[in-house]
C-alpha positions in Angstrom: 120.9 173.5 72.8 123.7 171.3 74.4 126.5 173.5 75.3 129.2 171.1 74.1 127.2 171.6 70.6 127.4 175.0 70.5 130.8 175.8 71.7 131.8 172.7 69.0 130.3 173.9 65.4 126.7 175.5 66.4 127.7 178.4 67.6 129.9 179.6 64.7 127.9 178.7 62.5 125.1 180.6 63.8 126.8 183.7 64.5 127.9 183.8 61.0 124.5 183.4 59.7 123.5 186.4 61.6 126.4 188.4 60.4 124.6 187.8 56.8 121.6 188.9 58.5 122.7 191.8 59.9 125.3 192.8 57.1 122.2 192.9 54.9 119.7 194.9 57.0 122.6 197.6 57.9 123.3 198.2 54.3 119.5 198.4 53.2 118.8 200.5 56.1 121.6 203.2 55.3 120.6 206.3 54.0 121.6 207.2 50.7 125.2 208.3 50.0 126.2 206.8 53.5 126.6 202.6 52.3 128.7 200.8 50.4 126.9 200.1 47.1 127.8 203.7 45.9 131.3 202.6 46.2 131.0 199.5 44.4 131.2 196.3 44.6 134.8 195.0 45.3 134.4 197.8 48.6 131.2 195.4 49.3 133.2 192.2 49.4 136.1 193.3 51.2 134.2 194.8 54.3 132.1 191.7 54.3 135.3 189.5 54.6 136.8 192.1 57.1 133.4 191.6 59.1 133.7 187.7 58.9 137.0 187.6 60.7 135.7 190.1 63.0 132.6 187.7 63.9 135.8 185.3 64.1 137.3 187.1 67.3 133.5 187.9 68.4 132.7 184.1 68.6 136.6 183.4 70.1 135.8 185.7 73.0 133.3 183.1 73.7 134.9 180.2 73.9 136.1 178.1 76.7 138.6 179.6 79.1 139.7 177.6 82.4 136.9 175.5 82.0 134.4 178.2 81.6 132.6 179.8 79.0 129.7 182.6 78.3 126.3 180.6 78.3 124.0 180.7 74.6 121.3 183.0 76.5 124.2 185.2 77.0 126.8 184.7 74.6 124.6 185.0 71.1 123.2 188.6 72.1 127.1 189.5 72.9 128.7 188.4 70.2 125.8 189.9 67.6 126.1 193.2 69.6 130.0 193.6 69.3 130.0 192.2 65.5 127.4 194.4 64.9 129.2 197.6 66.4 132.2 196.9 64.3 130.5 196.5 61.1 128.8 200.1 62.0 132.4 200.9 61.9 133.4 199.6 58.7 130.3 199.9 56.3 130.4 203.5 57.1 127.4 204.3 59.6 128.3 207.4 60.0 125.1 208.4 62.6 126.4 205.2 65.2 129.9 204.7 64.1 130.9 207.0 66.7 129.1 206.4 69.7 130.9 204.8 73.0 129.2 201.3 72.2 130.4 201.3 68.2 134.0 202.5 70.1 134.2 199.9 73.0 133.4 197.1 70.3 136.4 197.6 68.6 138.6 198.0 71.2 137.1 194.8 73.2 137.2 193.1 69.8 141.6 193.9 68.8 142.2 193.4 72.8 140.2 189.7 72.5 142.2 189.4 69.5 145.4 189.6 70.7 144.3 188.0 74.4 143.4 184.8 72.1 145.2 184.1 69.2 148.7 183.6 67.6 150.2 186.9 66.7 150.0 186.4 63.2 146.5 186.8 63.4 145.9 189.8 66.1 148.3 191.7 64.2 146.9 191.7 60.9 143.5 192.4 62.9 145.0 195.1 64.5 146.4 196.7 61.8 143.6 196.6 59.5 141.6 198.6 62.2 144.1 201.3 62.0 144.3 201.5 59.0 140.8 201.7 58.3 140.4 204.3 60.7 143.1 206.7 59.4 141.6 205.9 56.2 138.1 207.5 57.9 140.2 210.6 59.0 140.8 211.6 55.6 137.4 211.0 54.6 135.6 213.0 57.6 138.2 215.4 58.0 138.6 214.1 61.9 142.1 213.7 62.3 142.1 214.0 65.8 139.5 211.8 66.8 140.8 209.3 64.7 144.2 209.4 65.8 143.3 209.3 69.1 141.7 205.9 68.3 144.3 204.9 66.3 146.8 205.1 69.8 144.0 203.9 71.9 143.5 200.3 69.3 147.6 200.2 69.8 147.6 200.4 73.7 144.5 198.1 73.9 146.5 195.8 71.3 149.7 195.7 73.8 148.1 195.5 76.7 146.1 192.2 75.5 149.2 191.0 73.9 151.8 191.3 77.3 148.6 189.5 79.1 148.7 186.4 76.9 152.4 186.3 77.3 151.8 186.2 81.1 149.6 183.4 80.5 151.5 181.7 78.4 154.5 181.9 80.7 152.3 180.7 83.7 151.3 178.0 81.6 155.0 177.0 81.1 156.0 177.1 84.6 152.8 174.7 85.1 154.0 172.4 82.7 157.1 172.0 83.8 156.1 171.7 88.1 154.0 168.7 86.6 156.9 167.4 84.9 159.2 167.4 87.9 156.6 166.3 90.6 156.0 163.4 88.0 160.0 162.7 88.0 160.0 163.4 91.6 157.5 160.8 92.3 159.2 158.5 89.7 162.9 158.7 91.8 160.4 157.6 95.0 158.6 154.7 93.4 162.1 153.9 92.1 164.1 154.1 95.2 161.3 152.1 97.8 160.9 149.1 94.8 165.2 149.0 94.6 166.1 148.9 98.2 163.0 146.0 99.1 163.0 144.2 96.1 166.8 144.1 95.8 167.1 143.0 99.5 164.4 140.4 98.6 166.3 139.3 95.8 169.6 138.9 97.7 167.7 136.4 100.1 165.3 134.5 98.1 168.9 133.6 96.1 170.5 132.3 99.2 167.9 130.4 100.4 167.7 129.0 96.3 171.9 128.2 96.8 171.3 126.8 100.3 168.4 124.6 99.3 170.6 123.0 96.7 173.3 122.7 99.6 170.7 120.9 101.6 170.7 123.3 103.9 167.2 123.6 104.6 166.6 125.4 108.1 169.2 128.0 106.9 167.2 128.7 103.5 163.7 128.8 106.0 165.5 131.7 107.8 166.6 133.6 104.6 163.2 133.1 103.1 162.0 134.7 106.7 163.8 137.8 106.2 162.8 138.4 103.0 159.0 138.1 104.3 160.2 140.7 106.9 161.8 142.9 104.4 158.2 142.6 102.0 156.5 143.7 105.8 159.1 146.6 105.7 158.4 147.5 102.0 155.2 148.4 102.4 156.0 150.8 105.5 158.6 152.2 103.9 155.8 153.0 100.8 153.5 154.5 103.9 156.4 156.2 105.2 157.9 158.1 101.3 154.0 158.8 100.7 154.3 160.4 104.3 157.4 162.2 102.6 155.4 163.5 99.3 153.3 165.1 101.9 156.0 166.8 103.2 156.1 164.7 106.6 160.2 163.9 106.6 161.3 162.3 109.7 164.9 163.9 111.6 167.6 162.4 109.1 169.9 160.8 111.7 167.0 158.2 112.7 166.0 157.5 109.5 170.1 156.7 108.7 170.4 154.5 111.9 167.1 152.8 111.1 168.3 151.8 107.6 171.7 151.1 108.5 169.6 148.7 111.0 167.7 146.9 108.1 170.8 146.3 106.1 172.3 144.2 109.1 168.7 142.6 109.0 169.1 141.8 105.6 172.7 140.8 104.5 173.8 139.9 108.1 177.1 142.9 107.9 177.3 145.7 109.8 176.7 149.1 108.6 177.9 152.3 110.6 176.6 155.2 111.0 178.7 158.1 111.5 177.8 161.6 112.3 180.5 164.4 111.9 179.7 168.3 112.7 177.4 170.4 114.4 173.6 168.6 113.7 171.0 171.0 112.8 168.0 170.7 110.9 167.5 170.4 106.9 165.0 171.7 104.9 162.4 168.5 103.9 163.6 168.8 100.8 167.8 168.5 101.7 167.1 165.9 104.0 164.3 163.6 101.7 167.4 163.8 99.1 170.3 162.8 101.5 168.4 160.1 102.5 167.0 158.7 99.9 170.5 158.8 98.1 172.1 156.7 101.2 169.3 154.2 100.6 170.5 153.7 97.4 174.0 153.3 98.1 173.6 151.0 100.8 171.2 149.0 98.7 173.7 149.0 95.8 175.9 147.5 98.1 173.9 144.6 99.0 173.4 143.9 95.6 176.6 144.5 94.0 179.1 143.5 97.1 177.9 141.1 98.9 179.2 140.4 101.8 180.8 143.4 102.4 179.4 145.7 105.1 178.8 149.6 104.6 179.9 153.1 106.1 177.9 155.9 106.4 178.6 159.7 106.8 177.4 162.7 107.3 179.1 165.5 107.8 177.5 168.9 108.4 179.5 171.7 107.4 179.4 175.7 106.7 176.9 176.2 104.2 176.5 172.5 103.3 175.8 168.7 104.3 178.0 165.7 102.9 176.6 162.5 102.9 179.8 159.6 102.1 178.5 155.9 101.7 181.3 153.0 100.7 181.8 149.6 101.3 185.3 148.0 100.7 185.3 144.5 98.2 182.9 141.6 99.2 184.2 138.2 100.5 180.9 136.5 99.9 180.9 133.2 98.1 177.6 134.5 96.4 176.8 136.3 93.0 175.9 139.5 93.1 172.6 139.6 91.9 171.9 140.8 89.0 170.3 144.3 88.6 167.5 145.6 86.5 167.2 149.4 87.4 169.4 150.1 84.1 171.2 152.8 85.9 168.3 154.8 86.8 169.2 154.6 90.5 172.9 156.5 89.8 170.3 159.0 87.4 167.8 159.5 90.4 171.0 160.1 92.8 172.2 163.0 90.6 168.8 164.7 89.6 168.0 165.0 93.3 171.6 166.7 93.8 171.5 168.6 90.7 167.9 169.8 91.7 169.0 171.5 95.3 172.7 172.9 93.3 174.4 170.4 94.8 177.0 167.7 93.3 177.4 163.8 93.1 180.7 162.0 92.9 180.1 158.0 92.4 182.5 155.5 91.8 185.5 152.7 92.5 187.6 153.8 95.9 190.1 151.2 95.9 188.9 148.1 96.0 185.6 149.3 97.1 183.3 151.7 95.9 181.6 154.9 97.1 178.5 157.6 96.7 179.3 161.2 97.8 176.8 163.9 98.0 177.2 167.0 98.7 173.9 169.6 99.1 173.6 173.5 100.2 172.3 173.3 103.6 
């Protein structure tokens, strides 16, 4: 039988068949006085339903967990063997009802129970098996025994019960690291397509305005860079997938080297400025300072141009500042016009926020300027 099949609908279905089966021969084959047809027929119908929802957490236990499951071959003799057990239990077979195999089905069957489903059906489960057996201690006169079983079905019940809230919780904390690696990668993707498309943009528009100005070699060398900066692009994609991986390279560098490409690119000077005693940063403090001054600087390209940039770092105790700000452009040229609908400024402040850190963005004079400020 295909296992898909019988995990799907075969599989219940058949293991309720063979409860009817079984719930037949077991009440045939019990001796007189011991079965439920001396005690009519409403106690008939309700121990049958009690054993259907019993065959119900029998045929849950064999369900798919973590991608695995109990094979048929396997699975069928379980769950008839467990079901079984707790119908010897509840029909009243009082020659098997107590043995360590009638005993260790109910447990296994309240702790699946509560390991498997929704509390507002373990309880009830649970309960009813209490009750049942303190309803068997008045009969047989075995308080003891039953009450013993009665605490043992309540540990076995908690036990189960604290183990799928631990898997729940686990399954949380999963979500929600796939949630911020997918907004993690997102801020990446984000920040290498703003600071080479944007520097693209800023020279394919020149050459566009020097074209019209008849201007033709200067255009050629703006339509140049912004070949170089595509070249670029792509390294800087090798180099943030390099940075997914953990791979960071030392964070002054990487400032002078894009500090570098904004001189390449808008034709202004950007400084670099390193203030306090340099020590190492944690991949994570470092990827976020950087990427936050790539950013800026690119913001200022697109929104100021023709102004040239500043960038800080400071290292102080128990911290790192990063300060990026440009003063007002005196370029002739529109800023072009941006598309990232803020989500650059967003990205800024989810990487500080992340590391309990802060970001401060906004007009500084005539200018404008991007502080962060991380625990280092």
């Amino acid at each position: 039988m295909n296992a898909r099949r019988w995990e799907g609908t075969a599989g219940p279905v058949v293991l309720r068949l063979g409860l009817v089966a079984l719930f037949v021969v077991a009440q045939a084959g019990t001796p007189p006085g011991l079965g439920l047809t001396e005690r009519g027929p409403g106690y008939l119908v309700l121990t049958f339903l009690v054993a259907m929802a019993v065959t119900g957490t029998a045929t849950a236990s064999l369900s798919r967990r973590n991608g695995r499951s109990w094979p048929a071959p396997f699975g069928v003799p379980l769950a008839v063997v467990l079901t079984g057990c707790a119908i010897a239990l509840s029909i009243g077979l009082l020659a098997f009802a107590y043995t360590p195999l009638a005993v260790s089905a109910l447990l296994y069957l309240v702790g699946v129970a509560a390991v498997r489903h929704p509390l507002r059906y373990s309880l009830p489960l649970a309960l009813i098996a209490i009750a049942g057996l303190l309803w068997r201690s008045v009969e047989t006169l075995q308080v003891a025994h039953e009450l013993g079983l009665c605490v043992s079905t309540c540990l076995v019940f908690l036990i189960a019960y604290s183990v799928r809230q631990r898997r729940q919780a686990r399954s949380a904390e999963a979500r929600e690291a796939v949630l911020a690696e997918r907004a993690r990668i997102a801020r990446e993707i984000h920040d290498i397509l703003a600071h080479s498309l944007s520097a693209q943009i800023v020279h394919l528009e020149g050459a566009r305005l020097l074209l019209r100005a008849d201007r033709a070699q200067e255009a050629l060398d703006r339509v140049d860079r912004a070949r170089d900066l595509a070249k670029s692009g792509l390294e800087e994609a090798r180099r943030a997938v390099a940075a997914l991986r953990g791979d960071v390279p030392p964070l002054t560098e990487a400032l002078k080297a894009l500090a570098e490409e904004f001189r390449i690119a808008t034709g202004h000077d950007c400084e670099v400025v390193v203030d306090g005693v340099e020590r190492g940063l944690s991949p994570e403090t470092a990827l976020a300072v950087f990427r936050t001054a790539q950013e800026a600087v690119t913001n200022v390209g697109r929104h100021a141009p023709g102004a040239p940039a500043t960038v800080r770092l400071t290292f102080l105790d128990g911290g790192c500042e990063l300060e990026v700000g440009n003063p007002a452009g005196d370029s002739p040229e529109t800023p072009a016009e941006g598309s990232g609908g803020g989500y650059g400024l967003v990205g800024m402040r989810e990487r500080a926020e992340l590391l309990g850190g802060t970001l401060e963005a906004g007009p500084s004079g005539r200018g404008f300027r991007v502080r962060l400020w991380v625990p280092a």
